[in-house]
N, CA, C and O atoms as a DFTB+ gen file, in Angstrom:
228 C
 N C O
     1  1      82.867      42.424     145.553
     2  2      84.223      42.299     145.040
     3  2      84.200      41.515     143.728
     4  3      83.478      40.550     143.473
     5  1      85.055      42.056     142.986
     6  2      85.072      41.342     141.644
     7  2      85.732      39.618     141.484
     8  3      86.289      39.051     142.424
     9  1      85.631      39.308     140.812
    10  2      86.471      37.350     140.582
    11  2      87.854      37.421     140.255
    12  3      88.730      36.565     140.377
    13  1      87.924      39.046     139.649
    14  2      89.598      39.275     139.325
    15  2      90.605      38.903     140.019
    16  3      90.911      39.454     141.076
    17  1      91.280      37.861     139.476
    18  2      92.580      37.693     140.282
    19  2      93.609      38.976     140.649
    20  3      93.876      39.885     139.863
    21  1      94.103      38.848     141.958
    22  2      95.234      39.656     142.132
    23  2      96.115      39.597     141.290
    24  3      96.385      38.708     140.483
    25  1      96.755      40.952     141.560
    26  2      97.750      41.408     140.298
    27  2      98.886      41.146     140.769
    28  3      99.819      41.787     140.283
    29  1      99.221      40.056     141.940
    30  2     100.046      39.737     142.336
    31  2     100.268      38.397     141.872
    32  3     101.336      37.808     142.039
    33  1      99.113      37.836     141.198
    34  2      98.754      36.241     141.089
    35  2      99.365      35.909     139.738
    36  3      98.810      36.256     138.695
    37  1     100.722      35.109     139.763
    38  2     100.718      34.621     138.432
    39  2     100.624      34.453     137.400
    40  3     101.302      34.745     136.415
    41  1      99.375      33.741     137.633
    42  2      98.585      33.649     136.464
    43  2      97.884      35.124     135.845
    44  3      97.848      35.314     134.629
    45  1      97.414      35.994     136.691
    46  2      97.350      37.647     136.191
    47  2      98.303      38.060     135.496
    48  3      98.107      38.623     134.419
    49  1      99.362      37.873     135.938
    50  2     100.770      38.733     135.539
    51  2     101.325      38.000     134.275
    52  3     102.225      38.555     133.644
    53  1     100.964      37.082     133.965
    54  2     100.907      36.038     132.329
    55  2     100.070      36.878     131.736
    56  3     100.525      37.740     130.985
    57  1      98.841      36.780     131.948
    58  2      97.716      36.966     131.065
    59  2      97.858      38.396     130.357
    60  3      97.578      38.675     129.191
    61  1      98.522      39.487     131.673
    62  2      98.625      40.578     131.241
    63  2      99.886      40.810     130.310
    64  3      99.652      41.647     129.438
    65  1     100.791      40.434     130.286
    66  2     101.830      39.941     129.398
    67  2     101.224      39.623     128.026
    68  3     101.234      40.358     127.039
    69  1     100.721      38.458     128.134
    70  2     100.048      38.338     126.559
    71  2      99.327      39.531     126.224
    72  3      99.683      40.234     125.279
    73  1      98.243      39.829     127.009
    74  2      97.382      40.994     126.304
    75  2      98.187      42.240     125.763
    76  3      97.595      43.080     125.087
    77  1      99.667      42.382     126.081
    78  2     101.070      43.459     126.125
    79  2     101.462      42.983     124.618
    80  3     101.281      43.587     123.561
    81  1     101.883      42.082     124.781
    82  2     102.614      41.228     123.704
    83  2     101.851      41.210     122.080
    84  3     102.218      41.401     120.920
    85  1     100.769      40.910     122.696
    86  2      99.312      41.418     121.230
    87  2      99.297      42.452     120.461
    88  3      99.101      42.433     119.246
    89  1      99.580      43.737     121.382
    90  2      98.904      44.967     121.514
    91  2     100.171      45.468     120.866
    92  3     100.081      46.465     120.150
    93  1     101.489      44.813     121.062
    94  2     102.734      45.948     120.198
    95  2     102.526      45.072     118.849
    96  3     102.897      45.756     117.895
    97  1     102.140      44.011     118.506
    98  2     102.608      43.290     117.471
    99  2     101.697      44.146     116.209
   100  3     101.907      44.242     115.000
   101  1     100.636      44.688     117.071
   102  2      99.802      45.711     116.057
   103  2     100.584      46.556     114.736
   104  3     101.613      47.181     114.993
   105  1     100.063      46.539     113.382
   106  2     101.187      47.177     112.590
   107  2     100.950      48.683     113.318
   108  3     100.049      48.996     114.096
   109  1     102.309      49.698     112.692
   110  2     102.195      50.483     113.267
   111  2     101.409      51.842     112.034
   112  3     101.015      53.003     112.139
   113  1     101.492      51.059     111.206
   114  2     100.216      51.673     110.096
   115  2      98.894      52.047     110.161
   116  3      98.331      53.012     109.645
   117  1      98.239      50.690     111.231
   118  2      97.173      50.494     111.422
   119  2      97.018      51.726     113.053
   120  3      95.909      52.078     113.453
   121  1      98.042      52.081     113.591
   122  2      97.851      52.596     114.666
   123  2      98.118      54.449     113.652
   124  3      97.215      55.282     113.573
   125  1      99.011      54.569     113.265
   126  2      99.007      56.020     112.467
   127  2      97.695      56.310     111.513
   128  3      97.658      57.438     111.019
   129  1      96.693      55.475     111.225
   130  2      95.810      55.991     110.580
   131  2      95.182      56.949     110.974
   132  3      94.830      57.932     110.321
   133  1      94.986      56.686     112.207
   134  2      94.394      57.350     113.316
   135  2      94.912      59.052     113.237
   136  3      96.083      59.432     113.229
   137  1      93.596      59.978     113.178
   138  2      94.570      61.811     113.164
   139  2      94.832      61.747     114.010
   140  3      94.718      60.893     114.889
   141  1      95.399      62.971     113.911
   142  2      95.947      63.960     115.245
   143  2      94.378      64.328     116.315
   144  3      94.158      64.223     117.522
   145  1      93.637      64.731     115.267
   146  2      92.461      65.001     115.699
   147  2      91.635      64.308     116.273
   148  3      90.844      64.827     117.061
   149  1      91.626      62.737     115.966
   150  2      90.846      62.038     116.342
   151  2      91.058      61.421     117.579
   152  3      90.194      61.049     118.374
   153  1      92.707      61.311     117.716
   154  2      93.338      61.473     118.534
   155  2      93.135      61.633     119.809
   156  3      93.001      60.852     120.751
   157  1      93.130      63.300     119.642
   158  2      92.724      64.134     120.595
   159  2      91.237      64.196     121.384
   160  3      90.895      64.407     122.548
   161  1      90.276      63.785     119.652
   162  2      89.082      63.656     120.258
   163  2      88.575      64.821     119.840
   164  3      87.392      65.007     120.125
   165  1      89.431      66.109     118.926
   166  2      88.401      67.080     118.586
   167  2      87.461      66.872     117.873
   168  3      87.545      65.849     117.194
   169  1      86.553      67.485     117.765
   170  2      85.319      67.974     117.274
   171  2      84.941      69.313     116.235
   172  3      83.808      69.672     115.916
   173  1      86.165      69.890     115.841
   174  2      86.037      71.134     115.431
   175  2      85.793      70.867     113.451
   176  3      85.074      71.549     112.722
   177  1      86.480      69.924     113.133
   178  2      86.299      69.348     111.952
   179  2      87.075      68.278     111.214
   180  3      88.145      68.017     111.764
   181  1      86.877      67.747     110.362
   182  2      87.498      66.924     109.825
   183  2      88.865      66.837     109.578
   184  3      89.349      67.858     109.090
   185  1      89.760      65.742     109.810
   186  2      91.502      66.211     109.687
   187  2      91.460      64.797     108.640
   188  3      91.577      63.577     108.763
   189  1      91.233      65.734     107.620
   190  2      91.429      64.388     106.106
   191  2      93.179      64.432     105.468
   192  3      93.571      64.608     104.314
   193  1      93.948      64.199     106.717
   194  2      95.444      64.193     106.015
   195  2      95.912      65.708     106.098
   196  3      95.731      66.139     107.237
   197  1      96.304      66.380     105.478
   198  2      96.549      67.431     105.196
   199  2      95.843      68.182     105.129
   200  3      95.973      69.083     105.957
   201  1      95.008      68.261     104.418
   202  2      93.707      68.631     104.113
   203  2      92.658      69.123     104.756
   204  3      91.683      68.613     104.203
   205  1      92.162      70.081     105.923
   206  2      91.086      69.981     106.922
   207  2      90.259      70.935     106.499
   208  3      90.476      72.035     105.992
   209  1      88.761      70.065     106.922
   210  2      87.693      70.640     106.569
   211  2      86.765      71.061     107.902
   212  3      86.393      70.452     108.905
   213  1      86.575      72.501     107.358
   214  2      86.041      73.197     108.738
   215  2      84.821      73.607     108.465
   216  3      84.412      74.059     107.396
   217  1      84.133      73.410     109.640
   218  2      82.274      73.326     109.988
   219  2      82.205      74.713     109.118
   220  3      82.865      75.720     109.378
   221  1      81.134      74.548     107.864
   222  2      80.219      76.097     107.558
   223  2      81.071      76.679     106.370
   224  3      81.129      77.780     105.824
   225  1      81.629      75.619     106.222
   226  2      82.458      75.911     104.556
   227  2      82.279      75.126     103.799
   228  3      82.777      75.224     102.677
């Protein structure tokens, strides 16, 4: 069994709060940089903005 406190415990339910609280304060610039593609996780080719560059061209 792990040392993890229950998620019933207090002090869990703080901690996870902060780690919440962190995570929106993120700009939301820094989160849109991110493609569609990369996103997703494809693999088919590059998504440079508008712009996409496809394998063998």
């Amino acid at each position: 069994m792990s040392a993890d406190p229950a998620p019933d415990d207090p002090s869990h339910v703080e901690m996870v709060a902060e780690k919440l609280a962190v995570a929106l304060k993120m700009p939301l610039r820094r989160i849109k940089r991110e493609t569609p593609g990369e996103a997703a996780g494809g693999e088919d080719g590059l998504n440079l903005g508008r712009h996409r560059v496809r394998p063998g061209r």
